[in-house]
C-alpha positions as CSV (number, residue, x, y, z in Angstrom):
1,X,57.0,221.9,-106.4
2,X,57.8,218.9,-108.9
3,X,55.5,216.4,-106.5
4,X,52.8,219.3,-106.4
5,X,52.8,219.5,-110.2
6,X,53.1,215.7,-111.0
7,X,49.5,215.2,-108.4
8,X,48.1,218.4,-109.8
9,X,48.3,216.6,-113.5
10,X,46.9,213.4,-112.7
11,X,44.3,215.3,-111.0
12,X,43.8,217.4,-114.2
13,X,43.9,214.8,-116.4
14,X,41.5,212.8,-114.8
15,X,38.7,215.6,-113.8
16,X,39.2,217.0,-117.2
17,X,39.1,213.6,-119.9
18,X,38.3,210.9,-117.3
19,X,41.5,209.4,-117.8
20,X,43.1,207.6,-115.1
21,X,46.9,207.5,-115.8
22,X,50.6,205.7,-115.0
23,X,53.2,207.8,-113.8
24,X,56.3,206.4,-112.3
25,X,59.9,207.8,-112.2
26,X,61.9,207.3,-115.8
27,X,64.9,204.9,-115.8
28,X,66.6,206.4,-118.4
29,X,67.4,209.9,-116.1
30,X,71.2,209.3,-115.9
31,X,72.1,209.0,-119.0
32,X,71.1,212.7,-119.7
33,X,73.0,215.8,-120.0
34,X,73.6,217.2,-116.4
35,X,72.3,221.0,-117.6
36,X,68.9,218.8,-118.6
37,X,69.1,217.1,-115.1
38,X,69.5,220.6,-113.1
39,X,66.5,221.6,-114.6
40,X,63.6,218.4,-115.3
41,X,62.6,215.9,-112.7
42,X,61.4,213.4,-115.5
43,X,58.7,210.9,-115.2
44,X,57.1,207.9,-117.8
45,X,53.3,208.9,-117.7
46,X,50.9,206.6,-119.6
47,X,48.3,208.1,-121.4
48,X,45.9,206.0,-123.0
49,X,48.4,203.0,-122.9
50,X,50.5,204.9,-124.9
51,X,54.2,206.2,-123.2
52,X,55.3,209.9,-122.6
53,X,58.3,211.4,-121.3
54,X,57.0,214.2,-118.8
55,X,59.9,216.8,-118.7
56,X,58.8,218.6,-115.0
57,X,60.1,222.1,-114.7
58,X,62.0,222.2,-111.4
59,X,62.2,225.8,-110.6
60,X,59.7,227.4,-113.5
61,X,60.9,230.3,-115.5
62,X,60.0,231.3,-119.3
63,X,61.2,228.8,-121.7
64,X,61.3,229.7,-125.7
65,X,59.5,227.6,-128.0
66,X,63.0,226.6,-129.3
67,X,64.9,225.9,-126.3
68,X,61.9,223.3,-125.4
69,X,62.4,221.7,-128.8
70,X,66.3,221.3,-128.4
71,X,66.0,219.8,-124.5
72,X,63.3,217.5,-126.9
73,X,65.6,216.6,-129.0
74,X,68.4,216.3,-126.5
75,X,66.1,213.3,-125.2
76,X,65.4,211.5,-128.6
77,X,69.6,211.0,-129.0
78,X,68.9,208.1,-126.9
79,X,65.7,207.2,-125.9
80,X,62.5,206.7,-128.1
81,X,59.8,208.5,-126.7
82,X,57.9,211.4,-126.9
83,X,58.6,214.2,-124.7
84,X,55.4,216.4,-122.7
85,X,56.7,220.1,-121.2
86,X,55.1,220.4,-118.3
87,X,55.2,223.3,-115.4
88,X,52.6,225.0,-112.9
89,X,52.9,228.3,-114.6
90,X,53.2,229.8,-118.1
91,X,52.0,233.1,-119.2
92,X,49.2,233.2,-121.9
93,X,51.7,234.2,-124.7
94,X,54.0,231.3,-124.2
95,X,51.2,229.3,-124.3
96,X,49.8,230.5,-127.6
97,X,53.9,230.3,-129.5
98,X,54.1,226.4,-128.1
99,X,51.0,225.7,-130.1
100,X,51.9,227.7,-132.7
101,X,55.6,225.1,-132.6
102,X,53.2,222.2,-132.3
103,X,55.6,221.6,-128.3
104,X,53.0,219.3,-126.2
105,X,52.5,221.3,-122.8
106,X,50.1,220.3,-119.9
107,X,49.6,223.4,-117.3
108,X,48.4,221.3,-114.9
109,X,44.5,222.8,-113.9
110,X,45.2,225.7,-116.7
111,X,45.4,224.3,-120.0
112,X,46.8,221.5,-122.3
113,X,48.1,220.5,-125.6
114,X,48.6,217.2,-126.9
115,X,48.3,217.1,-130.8
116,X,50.0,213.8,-131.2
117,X,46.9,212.4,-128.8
118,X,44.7,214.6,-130.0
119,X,42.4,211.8,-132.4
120,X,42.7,209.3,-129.4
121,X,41.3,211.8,-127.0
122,X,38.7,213.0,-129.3
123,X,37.6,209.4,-129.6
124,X,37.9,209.0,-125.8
125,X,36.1,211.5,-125.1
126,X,33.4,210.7,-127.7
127,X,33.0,207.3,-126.5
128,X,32.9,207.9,-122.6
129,X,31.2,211.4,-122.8
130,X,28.7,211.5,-126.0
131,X,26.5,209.6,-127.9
132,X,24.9,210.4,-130.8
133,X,21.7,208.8,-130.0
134,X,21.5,211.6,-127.3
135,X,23.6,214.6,-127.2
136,X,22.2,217.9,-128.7
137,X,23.9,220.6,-130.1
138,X,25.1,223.3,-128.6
139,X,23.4,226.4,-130.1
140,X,26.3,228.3,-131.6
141,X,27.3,224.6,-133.0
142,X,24.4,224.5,-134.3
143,X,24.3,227.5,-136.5
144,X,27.5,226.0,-137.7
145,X,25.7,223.0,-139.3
146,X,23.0,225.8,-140.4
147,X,25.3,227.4,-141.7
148,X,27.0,224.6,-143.9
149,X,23.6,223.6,-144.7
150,X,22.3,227.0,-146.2
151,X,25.6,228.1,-147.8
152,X,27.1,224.2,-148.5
153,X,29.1,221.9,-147.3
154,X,31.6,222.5,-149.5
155,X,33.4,225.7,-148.0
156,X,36.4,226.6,-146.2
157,X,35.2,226.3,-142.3
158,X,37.8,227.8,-140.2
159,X,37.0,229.6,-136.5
160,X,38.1,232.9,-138.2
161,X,36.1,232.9,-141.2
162,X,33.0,231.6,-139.2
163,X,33.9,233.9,-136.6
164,X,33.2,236.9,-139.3
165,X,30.0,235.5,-140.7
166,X,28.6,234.0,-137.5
167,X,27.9,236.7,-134.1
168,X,30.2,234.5,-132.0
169,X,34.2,234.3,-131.4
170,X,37.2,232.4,-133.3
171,X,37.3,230.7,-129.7
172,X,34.1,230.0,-129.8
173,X,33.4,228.5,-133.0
174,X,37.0,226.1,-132.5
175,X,34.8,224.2,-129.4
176,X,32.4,224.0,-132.1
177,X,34.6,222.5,-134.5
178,X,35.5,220.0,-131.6
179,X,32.0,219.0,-130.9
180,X,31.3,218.5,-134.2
181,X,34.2,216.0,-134.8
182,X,33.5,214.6,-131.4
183,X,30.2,214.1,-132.7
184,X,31.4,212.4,-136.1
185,X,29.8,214.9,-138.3
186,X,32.8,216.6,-139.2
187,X,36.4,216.3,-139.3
188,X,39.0,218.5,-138.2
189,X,42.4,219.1,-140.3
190,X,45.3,221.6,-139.3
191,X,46.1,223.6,-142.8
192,X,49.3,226.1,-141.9
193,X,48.3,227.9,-139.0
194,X,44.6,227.3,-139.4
195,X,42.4,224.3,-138.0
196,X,40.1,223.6,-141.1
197,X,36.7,221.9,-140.7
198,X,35.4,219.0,-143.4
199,X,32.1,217.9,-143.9
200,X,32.0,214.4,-145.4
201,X,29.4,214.4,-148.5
202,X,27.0,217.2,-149.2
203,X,23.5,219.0,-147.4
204,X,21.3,216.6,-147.3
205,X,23.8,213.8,-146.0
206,X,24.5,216.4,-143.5
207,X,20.9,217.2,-142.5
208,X,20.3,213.3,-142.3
209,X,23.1,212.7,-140.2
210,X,23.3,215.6,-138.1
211,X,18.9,215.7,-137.8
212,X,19.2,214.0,-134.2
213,X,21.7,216.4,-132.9
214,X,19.5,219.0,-133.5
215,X,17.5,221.0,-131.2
216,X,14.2,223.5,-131.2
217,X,15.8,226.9,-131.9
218,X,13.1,228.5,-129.7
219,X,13.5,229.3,-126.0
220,X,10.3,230.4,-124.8
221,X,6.8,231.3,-126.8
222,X,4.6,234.3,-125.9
223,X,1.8,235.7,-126.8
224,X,1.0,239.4,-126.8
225,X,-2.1,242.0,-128.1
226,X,-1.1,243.9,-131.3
227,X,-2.3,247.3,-130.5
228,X,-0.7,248.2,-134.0
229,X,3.0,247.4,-132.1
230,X,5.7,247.1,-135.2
231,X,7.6,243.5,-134.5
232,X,11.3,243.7,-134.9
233,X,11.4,240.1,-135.7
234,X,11.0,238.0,-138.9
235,X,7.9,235.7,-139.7
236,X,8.2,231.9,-137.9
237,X,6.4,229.0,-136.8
238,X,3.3,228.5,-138.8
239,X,3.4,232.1,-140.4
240,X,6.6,231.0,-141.9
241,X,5.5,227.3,-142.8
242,X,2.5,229.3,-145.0
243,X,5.4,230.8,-146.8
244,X,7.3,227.7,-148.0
245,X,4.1,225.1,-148.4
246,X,1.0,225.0,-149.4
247,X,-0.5,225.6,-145.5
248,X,-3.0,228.4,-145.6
249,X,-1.4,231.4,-143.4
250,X,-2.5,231.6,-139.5
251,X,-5.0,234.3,-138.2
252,X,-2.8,235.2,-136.0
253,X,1.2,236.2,-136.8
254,X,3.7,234.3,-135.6
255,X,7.5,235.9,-134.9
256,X,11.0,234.8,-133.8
257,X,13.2,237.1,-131.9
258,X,16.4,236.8,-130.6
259,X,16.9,237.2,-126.9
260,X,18.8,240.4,-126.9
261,X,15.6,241.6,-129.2
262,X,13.1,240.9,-127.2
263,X,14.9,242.4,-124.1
264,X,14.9,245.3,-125.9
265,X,11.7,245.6,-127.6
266,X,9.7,244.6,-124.2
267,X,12.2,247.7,-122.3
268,X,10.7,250.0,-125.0
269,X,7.5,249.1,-125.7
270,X,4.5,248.5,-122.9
271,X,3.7,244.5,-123.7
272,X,1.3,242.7,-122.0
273,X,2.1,238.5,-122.1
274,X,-0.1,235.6,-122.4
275,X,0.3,232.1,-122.4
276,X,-2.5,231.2,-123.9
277,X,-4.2,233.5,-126.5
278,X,-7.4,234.5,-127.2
279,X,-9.1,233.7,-130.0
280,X,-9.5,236.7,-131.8
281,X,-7.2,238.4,-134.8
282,X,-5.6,241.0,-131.6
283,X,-3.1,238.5,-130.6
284,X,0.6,238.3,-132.6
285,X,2.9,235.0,-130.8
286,X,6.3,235.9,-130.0
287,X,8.9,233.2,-130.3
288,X,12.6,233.9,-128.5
289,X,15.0,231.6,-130.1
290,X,18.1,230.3,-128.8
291,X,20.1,232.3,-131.7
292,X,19.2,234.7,-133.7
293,X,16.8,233.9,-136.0
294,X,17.8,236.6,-138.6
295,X,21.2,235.4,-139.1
296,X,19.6,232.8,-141.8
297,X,16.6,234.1,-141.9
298,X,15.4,234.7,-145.8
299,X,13.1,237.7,-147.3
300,X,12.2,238.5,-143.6
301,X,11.6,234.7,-143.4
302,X,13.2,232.2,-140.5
303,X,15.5,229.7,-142.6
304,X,13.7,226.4,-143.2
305,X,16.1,224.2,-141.4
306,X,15.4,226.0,-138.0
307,X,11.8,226.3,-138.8
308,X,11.3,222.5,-139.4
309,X,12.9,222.4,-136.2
310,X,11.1,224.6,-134.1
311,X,7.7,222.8,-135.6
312,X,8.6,219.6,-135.0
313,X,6.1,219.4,-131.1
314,X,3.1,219.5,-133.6
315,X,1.1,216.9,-134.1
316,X,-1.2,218.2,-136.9
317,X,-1.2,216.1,-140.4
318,X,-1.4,219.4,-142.4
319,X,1.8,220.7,-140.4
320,X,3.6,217.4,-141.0
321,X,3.0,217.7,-144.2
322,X,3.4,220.9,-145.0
323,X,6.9,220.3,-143.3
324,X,7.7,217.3,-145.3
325,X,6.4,219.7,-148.9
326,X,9.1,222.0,-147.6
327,X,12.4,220.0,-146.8
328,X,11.3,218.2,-150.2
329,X,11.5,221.3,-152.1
330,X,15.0,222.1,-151.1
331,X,17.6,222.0,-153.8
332,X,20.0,220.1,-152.2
C-alpha cells in the first residue's frame, strides 16, 4: 500500500506539473515516537530542489485536521523540515478542513495542496506551460478581465463575489484566478478564508497588458432573412461600432447571442442560415459568442472591450478607425 502510494505520487506529480522528483527513504525515522512509526512510512521527497518530509499513511483511516498538525509538530522537535500528509484515500470533507488548517496533503491521482510551494509551482508551471506571447484566455477568465475592466480594477475579486455577478461557479472563477496569476496579470493573496485577486495599476494598464491574451468573443457568424423575426440578442459587430464612433450604421443588423440563446431561439423560431448574405436589407447576421454577450452588454449594446475584440479580423481603415475613436473615448 505505502510502495503503491509513494509510485502513484511521483506519477501524479509528474503527469500533473511536469515535475520529475527525489524520493528516498528518510534517515531521521528512529528517532521518532514509536505511535508515529506504527503509523507513517516516511520518505525525503524533493520538490523543486526544495526538501519535504512525506508522512505515508500505512493503513489509511480519517485523520482530524488537528491530530495531522500535532504528528507535524511531533516531527519539528527534532528535525527541520516540512512535513506533506499523504494517503490514497480521503473523503471530500477532510479534504476541504485540511485546507481550511492550511495541512499540505497530496492524494496521490485525486487532489493536492501545497501552499508553502504554491508561488514556486505557479512560476513552474508558468514558465514550462504558458507564455504570454501565446496563450489565450479562457473564456470565463476572460470575462473576469472584462469584468475588472468595465467595473475597475480596483475591487474586491474573490471566487464568491465573482461567482454572484458572473454565470459561472466559485470553483470556476478560482482556476480563473490561477490563470490569471499564472499569466502575470494578476496576483493572488489569501485574506481569512478567502483567496483575494489583485490587479497591479488601473484599466487601461490592464487592457494593455492583458490585450494579447485576449480572444474574439464570437464562436460562429450567421446570417439569416428577417421576415419581421424579433432578435433576442443585443446590437454587435459593426451595428455596435455605429453606436460608439462616428461609423455610419450597416444596412444590415448585426447581433450577438449567447449559445444557450441561439439554441433556443433557432428550436422556436423556423430560421433559415447563410453564410454568405445577400445583398439586400432582408438579411440580419447572427453572431454566437463564446459568453454571453449581455452580461456587459450596455443600453442593449455589446460592451466595447468584447466588441473591439470580435472586430479585430477586419481590415477596413474606417473600422480601424472607428475602433481606435472608441477605445480613445474610454474614461479610463
Amino acid at each position: 500500500m505505502v510502495q503503491k502510494a509513494i509510485y502513484g505520487l511521483q506519477d501524479y506529480l509528474g503527469e500533473t506539473l511536469g515535475l520529475s522528483i527525489k524520493i528516498e527513504p528518510w534517515i531521521g525515522r528512529s528517532s521518532l515516537p514509536l505511535f508515529l512509526r506504527d503509523r507513517y512510512e516516511f520518505y525525503e521527497v524533493t520538490i523543486l530542489e526544495r526538501p519535504f518530509l512525506a508522512l505515508v499513511e500505512i493503513n489509511p483511516e480519517e485523520n482530524t485536521p488537528g491530530a495531522i498538525r500535532k504528528h507535524f509538530e511531533q516531527v519539528r522537535k527534532n528535525w527541520n523540515i516540512d512535513s506533506i500528509y499523504i494517503t490514497p484515500s480521503m473523503p471530500a470533507y477532510n479534504r476541504k478542513r485540511l485546507i481550511t488548517h492550511k495541512i499540505p496533503f497530496i492524494v496521490p491521482g485525486n487532489q493536492m495542496y501545497l501552499p508553502d510551494l504554491g508561488v514556486d509551482l505557479r512560476e513552474h508551471i508558468a514558465r514550462t506551460r504558458l507564455s504570454r506571447s501565446s496563450a489565450k484566455l479562457s473564456p470565463s477568465t476572460q470575462t473576469v478581465v472584462l469584468f475588472a475592466l468595465l467595473c475597475g480594477t480596483d475591487l474586491v475579486f474573490t471566487p464568491s463575489t465573482l461567482a454572484d455577478k458572473l454565470p459561472y461557479s466559485q470553483m470556476t472563477m478560482s482556476r480563473a484566478f490561477d490563470e490569471l496569476e499564472m499569466l502575470g496579470l494578476g496576483k493572488i493573496e489569501t485574506e481569512g478564508r478567502e483567496r483575494v485577486l489583485h490587479f497591479e495599476g488601473g484599466k487601461r494598464q490592464l487592457w494593455e497588458s492583458s490585450k494579447g491574451t485576449l480572444s474574439s468573443p464570437v464562436r460562429k457568424r450567421f446570417h439569416i432573412r428577417s421576415a419581421g423575426q424579433h432578435v433576442v440578442g443585443v446590437r454587435s459587430g459593426l451595428t455596435a461600432l455605429s453606436h460608439y464612433s462616428m461609423l455610419a450604421e450597416p444596412a444590415n443588423p448585426e447581433y450577438a447571442l449567447s449559445p444557450k440563446e441561439w439554441k433556443e431561439w433557432r428550436g422556436s423560431e423556423k430560421v433559415e442560415t447563410f453564410l454568405v448574405p445577400d445583398l439586400d436589407s432582408s438579411h440580419i447576421t447572427i453572431e454566437v459568442w463564446n459568453y454571453d454577450p449581455k452580461i456587459f452588454a450596455e443600453a442593449g449594446t455589446v460592451d466595447r472591450f468584447s466588441l473591439y475584440l470580435s472586430l479585430t479580423y477586419q481590415k477596413d481603415e474606417r473600422v480601424e478607425a472607428a475602433l481606435k475613436e472608441m477605445i480613445e473615448n474610454i474614461e479610463w
